[in-house]
FIKOLZA-1660 file (N, C-alpha, C; in steps of 0.1 Angstrom, whole numbers, plus 5000, padded with zeros to 4 digits):
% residues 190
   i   px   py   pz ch aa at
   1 1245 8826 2482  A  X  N
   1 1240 8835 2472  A  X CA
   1 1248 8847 2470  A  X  C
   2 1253 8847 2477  A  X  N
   2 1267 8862 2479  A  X CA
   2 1255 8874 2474  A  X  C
   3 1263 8883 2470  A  X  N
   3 1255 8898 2470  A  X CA
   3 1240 8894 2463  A  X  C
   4 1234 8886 2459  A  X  N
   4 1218 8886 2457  A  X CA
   4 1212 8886 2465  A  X  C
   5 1216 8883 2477  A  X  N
   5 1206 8879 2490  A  X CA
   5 1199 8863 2490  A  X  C
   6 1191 8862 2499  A  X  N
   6 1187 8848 2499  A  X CA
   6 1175 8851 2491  A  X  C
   7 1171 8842 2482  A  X  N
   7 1160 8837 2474  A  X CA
   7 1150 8834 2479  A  X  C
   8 1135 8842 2476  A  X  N
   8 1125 8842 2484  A  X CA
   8 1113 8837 2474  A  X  C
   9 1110 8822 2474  A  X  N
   9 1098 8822 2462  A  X CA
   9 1086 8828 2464  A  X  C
  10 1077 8830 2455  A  X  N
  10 1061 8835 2461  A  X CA
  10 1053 8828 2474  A  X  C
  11 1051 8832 2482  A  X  N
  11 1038 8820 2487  A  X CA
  11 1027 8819 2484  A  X  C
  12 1023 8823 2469  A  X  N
  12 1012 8816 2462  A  X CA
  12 1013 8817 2449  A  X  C
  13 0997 8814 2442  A  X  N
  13 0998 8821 2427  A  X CA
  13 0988 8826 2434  A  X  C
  14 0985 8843 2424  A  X  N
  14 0972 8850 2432  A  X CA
  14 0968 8850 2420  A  X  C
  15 0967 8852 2407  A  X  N
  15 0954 8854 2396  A  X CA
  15 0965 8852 2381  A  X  C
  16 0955 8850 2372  A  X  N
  16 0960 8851 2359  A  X CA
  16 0951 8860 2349  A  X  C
  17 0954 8865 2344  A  X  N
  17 0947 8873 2332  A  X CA
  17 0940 8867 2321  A  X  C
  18 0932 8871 2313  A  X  N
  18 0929 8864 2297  A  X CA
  18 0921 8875 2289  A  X  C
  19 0931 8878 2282  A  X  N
  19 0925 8890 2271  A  X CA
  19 0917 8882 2262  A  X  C
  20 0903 8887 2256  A  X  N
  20 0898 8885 2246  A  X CA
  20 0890 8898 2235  A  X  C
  21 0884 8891 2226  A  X  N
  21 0871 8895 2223  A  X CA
  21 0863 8891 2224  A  X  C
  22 0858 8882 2231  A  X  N
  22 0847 8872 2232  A  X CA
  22 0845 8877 2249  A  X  C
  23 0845 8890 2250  A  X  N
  23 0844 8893 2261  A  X CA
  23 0830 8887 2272  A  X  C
  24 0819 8894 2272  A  X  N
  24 0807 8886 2278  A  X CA
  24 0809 8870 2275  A  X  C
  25 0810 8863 2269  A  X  N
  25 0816 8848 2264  A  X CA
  25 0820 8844 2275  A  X  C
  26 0833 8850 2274  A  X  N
  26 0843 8844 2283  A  X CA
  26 0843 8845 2297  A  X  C
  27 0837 8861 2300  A  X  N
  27 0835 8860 2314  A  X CA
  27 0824 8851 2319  A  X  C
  28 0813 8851 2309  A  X  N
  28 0800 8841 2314  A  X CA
  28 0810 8826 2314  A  X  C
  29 0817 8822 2309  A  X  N
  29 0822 8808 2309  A  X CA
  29 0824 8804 2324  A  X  C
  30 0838 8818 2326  A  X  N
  30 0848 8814 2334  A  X CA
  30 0839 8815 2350  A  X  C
  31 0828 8826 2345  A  X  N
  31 0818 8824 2360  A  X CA
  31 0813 8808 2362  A  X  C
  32 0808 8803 2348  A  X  N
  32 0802 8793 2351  A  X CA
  32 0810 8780 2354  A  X  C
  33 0822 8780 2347  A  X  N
  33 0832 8769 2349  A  X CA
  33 0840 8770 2363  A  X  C
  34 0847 8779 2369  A  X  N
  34 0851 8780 2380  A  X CA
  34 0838 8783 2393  A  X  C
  35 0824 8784 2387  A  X  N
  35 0817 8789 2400  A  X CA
  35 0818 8799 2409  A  X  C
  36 0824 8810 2398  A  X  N
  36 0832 8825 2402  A  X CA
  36 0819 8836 2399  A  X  C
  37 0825 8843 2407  A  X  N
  37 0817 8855 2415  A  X CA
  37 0823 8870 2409  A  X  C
  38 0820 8882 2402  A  X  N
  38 0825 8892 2398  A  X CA
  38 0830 8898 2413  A  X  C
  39 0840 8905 2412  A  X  N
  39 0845 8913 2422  A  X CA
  39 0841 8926 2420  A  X  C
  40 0843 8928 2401  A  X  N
  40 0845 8940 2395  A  X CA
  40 0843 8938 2383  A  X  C
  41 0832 8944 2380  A  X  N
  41 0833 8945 2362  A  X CA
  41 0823 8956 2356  A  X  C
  42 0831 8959 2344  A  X  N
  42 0828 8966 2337  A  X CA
  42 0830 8965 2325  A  X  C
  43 0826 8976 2315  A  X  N
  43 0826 8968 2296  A  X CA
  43 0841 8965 2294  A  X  C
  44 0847 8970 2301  A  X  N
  44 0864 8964 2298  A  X CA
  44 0872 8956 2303  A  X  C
  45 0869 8953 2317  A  X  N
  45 0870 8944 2329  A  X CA
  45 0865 8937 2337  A  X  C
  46 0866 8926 2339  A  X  N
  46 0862 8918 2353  A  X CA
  46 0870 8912 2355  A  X  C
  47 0870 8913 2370  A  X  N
  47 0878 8905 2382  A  X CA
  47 0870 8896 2390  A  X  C
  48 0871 8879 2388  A  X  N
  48 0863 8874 2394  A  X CA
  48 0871 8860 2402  A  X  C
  49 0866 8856 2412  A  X  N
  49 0870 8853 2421  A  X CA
  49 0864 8836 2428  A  X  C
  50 0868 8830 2430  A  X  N
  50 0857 8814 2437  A  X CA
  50 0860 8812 2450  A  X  C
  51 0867 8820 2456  A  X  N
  51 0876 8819 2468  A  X CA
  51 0874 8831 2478  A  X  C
  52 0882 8831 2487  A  X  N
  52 0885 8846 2492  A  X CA
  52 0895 8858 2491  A  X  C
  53 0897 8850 2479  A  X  N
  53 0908 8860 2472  A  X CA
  53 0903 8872 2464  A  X  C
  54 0906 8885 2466  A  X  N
  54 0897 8896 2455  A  X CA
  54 0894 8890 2439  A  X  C
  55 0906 8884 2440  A  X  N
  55 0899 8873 2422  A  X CA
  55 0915 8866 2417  A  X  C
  56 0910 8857 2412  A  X  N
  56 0919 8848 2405  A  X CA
  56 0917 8846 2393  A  X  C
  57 0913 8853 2385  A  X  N
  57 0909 8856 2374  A  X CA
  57 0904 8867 2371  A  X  C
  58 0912 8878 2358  A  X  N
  58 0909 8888 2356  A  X CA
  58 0909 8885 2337  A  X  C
  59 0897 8892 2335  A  X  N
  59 0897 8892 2319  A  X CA
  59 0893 8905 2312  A  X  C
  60 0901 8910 2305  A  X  N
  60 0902 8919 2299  A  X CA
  60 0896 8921 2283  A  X  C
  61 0885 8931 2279  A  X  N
  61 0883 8933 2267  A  X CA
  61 0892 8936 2255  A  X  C
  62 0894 8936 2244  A  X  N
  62 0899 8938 2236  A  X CA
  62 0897 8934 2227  A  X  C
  63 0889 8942 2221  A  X  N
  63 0878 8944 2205  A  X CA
  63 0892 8942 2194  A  X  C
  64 0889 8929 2181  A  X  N
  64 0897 8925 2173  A  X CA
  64 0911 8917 2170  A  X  C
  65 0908 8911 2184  A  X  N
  65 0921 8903 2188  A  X CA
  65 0918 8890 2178  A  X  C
  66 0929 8884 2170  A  X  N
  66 0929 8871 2163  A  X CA
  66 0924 8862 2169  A  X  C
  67 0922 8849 2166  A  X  N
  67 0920 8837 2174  A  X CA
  67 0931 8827 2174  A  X  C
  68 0939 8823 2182  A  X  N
  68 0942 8816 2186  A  X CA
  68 0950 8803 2175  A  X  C
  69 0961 8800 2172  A  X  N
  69 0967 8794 2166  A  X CA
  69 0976 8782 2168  A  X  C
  70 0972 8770 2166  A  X  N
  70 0982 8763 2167  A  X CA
  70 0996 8760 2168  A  X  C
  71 1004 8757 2171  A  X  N
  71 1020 8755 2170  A  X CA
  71 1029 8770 2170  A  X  C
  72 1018 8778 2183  A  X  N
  72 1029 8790 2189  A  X CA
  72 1033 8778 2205  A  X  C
  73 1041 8793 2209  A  X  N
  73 1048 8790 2224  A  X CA
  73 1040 8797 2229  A  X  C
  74 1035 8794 2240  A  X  N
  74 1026 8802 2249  A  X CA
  74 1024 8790 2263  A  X  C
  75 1014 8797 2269  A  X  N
  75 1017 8785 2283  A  X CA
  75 1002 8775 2275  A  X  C
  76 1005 8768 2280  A  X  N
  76 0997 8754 2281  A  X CA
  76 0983 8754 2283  A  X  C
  77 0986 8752 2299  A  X  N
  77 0971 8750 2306  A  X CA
  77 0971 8758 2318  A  X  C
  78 0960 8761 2323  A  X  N
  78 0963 8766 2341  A  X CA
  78 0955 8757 2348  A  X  C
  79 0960 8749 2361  A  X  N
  79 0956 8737 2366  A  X CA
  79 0947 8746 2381  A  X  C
  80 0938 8740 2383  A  X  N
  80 0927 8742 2393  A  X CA
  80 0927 8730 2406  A  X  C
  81 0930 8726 2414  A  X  N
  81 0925 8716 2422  A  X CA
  81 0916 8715 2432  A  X  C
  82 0908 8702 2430  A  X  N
  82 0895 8698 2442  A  X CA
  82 0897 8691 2451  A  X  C
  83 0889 8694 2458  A  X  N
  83 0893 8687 2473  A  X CA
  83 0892 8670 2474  A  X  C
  84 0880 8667 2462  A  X  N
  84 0880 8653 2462  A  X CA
  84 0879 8650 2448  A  X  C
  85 0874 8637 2442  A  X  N
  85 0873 8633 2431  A  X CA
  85 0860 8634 2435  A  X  C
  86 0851 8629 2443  A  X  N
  86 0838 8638 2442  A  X CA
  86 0835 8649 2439  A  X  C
  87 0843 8660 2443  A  X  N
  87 0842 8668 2441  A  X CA
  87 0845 8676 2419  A  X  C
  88 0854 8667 2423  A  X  N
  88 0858 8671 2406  A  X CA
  88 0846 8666 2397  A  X  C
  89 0844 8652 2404  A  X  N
  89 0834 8646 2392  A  X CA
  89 0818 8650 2393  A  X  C
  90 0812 8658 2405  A  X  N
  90 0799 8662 2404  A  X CA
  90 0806 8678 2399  A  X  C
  91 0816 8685 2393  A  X  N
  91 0819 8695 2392  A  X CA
  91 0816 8692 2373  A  X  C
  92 0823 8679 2371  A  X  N
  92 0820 8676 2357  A  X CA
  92 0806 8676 2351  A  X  C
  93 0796 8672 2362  A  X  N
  93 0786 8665 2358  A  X CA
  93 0774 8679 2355  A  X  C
  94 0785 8690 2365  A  X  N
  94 0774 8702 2363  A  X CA
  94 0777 8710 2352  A  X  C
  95 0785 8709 2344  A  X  N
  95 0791 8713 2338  A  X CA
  95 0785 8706 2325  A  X  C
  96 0791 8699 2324  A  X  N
  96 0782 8689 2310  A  X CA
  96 0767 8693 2309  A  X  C
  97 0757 8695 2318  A  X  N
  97 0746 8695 2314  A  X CA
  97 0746 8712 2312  A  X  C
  98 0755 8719 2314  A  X  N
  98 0752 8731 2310  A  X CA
  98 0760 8733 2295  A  X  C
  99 0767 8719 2290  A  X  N
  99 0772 8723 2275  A  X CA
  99 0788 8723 2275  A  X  C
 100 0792 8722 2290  A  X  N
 100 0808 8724 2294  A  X CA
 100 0811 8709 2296  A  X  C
 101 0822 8706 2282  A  X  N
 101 0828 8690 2281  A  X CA
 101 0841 8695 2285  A  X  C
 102 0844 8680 2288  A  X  N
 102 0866 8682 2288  A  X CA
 102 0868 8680 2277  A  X  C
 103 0881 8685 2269  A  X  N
 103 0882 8684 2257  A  X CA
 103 0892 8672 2262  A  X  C
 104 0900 8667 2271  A  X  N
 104 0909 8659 2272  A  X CA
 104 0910 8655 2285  A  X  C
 105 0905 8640 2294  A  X  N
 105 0908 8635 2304  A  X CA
 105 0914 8624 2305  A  X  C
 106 0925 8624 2316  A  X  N
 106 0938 8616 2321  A  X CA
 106 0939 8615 2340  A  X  C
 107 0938 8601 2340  A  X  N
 107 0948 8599 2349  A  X CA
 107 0959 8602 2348  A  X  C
 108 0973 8608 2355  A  X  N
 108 0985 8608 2354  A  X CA
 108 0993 8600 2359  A  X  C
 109 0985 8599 2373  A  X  N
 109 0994 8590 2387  A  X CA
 109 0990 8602 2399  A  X  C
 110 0994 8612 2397  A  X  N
 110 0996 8621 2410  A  X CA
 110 0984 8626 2407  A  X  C
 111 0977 8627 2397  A  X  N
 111 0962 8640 2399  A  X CA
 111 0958 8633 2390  A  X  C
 112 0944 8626 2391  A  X  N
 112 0929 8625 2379  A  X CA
 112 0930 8642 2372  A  X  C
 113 0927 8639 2363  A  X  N
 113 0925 8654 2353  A  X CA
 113 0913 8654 2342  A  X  C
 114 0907 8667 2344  A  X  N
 114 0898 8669 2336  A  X CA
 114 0900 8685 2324  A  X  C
 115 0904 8681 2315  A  X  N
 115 0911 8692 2308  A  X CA
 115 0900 8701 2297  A  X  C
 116 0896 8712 2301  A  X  N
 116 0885 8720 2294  A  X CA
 116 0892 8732 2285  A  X  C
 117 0886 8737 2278  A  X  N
 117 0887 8746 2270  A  X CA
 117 0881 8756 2267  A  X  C
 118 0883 8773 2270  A  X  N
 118 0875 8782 2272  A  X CA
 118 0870 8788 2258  A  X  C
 119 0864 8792 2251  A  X  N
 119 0856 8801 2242  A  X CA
 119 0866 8806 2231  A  X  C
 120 0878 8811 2243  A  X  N
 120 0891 8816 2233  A  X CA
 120 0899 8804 2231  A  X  C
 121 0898 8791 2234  A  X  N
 121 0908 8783 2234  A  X CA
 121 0920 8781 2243  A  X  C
 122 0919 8789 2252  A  X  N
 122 0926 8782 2266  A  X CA
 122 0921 8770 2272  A  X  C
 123 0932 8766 2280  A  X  N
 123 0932 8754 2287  A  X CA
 123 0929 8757 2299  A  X  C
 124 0919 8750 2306  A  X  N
 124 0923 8750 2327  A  X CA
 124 0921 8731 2326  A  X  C
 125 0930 8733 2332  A  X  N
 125 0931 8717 2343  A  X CA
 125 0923 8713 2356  A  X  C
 126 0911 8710 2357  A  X  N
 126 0907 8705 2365  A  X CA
 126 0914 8694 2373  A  X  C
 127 0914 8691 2383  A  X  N
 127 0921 8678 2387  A  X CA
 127 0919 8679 2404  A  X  C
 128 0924 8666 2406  A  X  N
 128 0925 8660 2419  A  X CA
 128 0935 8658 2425  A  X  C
 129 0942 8661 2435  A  X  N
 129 0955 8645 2439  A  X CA
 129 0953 8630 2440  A  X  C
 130 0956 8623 2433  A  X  N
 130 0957 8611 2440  A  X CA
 130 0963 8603 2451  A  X  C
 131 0972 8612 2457  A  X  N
 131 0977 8607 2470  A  X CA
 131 0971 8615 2480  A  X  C
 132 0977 8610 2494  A  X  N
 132 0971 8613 2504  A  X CA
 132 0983 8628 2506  A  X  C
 133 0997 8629 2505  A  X  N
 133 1001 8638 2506  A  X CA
 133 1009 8644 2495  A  X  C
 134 1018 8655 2497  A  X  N
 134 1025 8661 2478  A  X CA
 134 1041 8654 2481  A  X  C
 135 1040 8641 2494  A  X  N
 135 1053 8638 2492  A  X CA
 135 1049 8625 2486  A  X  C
 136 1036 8622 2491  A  X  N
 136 1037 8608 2482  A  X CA
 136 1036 8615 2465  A  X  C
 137 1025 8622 2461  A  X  N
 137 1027 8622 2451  A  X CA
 137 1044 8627 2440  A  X  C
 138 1049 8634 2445  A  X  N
 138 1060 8634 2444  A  X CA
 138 1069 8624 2442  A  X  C
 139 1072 8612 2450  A  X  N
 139 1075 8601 2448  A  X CA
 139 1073 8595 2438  A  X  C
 140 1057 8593 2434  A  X  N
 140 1052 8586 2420  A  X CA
 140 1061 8594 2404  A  X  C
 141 1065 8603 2407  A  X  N
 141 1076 8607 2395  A  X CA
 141 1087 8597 2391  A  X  C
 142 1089 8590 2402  A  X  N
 142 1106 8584 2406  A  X CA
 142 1099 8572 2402  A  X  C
 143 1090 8570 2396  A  X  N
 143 1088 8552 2397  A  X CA
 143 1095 8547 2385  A  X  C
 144 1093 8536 2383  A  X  N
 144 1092 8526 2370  A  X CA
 144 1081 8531 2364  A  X  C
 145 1068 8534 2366  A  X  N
 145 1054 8533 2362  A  X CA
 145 1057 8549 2356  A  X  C
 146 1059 8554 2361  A  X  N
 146 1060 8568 2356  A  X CA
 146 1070 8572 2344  A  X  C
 147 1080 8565 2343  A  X  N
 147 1093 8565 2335  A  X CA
 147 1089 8563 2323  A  X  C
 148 1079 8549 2322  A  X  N
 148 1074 8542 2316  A  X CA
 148 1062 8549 2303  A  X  C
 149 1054 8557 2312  A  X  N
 149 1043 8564 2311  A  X CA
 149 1042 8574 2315  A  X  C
 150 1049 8589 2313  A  X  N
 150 1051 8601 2320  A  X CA
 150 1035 8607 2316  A  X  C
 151 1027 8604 2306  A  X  N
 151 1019 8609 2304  A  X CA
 151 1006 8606 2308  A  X  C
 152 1001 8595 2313  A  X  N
 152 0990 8591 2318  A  X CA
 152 0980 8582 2313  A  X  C
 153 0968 8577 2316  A  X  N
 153 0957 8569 2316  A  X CA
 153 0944 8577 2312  A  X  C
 154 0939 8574 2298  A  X  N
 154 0926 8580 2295  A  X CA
 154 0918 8573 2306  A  X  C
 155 0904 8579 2307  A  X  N
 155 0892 8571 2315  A  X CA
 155 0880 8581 2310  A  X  C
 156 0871 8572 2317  A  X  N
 156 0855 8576 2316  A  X CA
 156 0848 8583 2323  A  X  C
 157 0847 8600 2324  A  X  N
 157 0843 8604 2339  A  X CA
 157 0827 8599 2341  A  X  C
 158 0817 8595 2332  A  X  N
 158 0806 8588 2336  A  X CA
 158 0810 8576 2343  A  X  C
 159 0819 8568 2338  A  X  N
 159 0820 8557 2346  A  X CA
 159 0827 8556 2359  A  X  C
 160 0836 8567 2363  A  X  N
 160 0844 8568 2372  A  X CA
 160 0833 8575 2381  A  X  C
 161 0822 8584 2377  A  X  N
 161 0814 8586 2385  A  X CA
 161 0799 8579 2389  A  X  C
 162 0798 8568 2379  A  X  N
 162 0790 8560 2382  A  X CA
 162 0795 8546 2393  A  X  C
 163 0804 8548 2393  A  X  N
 163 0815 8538 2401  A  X CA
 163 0819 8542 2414  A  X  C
 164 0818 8554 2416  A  X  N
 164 0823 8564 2429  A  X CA
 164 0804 8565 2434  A  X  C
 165 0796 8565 2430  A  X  N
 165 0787 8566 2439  A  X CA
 165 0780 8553 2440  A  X  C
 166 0788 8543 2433  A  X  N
 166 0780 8529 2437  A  X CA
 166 0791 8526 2449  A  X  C
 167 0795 8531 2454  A  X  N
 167 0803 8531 2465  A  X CA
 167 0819 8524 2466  A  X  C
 168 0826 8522 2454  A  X  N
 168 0841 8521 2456  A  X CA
 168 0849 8535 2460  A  X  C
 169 0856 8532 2464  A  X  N
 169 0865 8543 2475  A  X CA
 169 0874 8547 2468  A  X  C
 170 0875 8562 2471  A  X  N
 170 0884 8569 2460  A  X CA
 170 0893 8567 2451  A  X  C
 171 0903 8563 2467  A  X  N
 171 0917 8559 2465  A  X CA
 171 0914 8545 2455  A  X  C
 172 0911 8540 2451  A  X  N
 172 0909 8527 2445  A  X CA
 172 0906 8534 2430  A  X  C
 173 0897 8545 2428  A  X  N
 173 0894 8553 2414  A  X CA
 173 0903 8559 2412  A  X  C
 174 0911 8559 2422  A  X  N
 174 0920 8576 2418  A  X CA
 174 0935 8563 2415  A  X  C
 175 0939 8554 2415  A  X  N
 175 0952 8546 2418  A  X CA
 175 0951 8545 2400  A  X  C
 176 0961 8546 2394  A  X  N
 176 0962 8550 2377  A  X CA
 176 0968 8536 2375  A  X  C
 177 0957 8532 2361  A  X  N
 177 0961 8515 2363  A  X CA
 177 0973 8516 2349  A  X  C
 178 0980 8503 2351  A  X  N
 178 0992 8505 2337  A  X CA
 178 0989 8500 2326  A  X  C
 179 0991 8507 2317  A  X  N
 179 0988 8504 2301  A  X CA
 179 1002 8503 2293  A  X  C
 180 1013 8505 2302  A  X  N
 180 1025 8501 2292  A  X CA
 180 1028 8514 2288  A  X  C
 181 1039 8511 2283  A  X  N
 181 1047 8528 2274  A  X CA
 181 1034 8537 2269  A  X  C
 182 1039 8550 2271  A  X  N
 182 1030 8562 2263  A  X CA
 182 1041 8572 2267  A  X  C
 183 1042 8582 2258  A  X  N
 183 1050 8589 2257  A  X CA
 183 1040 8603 2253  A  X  C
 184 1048 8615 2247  A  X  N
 184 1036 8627 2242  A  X CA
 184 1036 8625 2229  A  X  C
 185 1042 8616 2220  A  X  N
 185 1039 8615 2206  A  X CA
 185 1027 8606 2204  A  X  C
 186 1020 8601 2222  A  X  N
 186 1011 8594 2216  A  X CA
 186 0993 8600 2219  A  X  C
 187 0996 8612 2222  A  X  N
 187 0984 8621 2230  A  X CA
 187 0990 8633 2224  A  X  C
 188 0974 8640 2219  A  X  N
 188 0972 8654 2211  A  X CA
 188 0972 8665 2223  A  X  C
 189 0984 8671 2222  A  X  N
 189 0982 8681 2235  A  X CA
 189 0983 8693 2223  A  X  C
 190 0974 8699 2226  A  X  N
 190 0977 8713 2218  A  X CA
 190 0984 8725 2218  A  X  C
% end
């Protein structure tokens, strides 16, 4: 690295921000969708938290902000992970009866995904791994199957969770079946 020194990445992510106007909105969402806890709030701020972290999520007021527009550059999605696909799919199921749908779910190969959309129009990525470790999944990049299909496998989370409690085994729900070429010209990512 000569005079820069050696390169030190983060050892984590610790929180992300989300300015709105839809302030009470959004914070009530993101309590209810992450199952987060305020740390701190007030009419201009809250810091809320699912973890033991002071918060992983901070959202900020801001009276008259636009809404949200199609075909800018901005980041995508922010991805969440569960410990199991049970876990993800009784996380869906509480969620639905409180009014909270995925706007978009995929198998990929490496993570089941459940893709929601907050009040302002962000994305979080619910999801799982599908392997047992991040080297197997990792590997599933390098396939044929993945080359083929970098984007993934729609499914059913009623049926994936009516099928996980009639007692088929994860790994067997979670294994992404092949449907042949799909590319991103064939799925509405926004």
């Amino acid at each position: 690295m000569g005079s820069l020194g050696k390169v030190v990445p983060p050892s984590k992510l610790a929180h992300f921000v989300v300015r709105t106007s839809r302030y009470k909105e959004v914070v009530d969402w993101y309590k209810t969708a992450l199952d987060a806890k305020g740390a701190f709030e007030s009419e201009q701020l809250s810091f809320l938290s699912y973890d033991d972290e002071h918060h992983r999520v901070a959202i900020l007021h801001i009276p008259g902000l636009r809404d949200q527009t199609e075909g800018l550059a901005g980041v995508h999605h922010i991805a969440f992970t569960y410990a199991s696909l049970k876990d993800l799919l009784e996380n869906y199921e509480r969620l639905k009866v409180l009014g909270i749908t995925p706007v978009y779910v995929i198998n990929h190969g490496p993570t089941t995904s459940l893709y929601y959309a907050d009040p302002d129009g962000n994305q979080l990525e619910f999801q799982v791994e599908n392997f047992d470790t991040v080297e197997e999944s990792g590997k599933f990049f390098f396939t044929p199957q993945f080359a083929e299909n970098p984007i993934g496998v729609e499914f059913d989370p009623e049926d994936l969770l009516r099928r996980l409690r009639a007692g088929e085994p994860e790994a067997d729900l979670k294994r992404r079946p092949d449907i042949g070429s799909r590319g991103l010209s064939d799925v509405k990512l926004r």
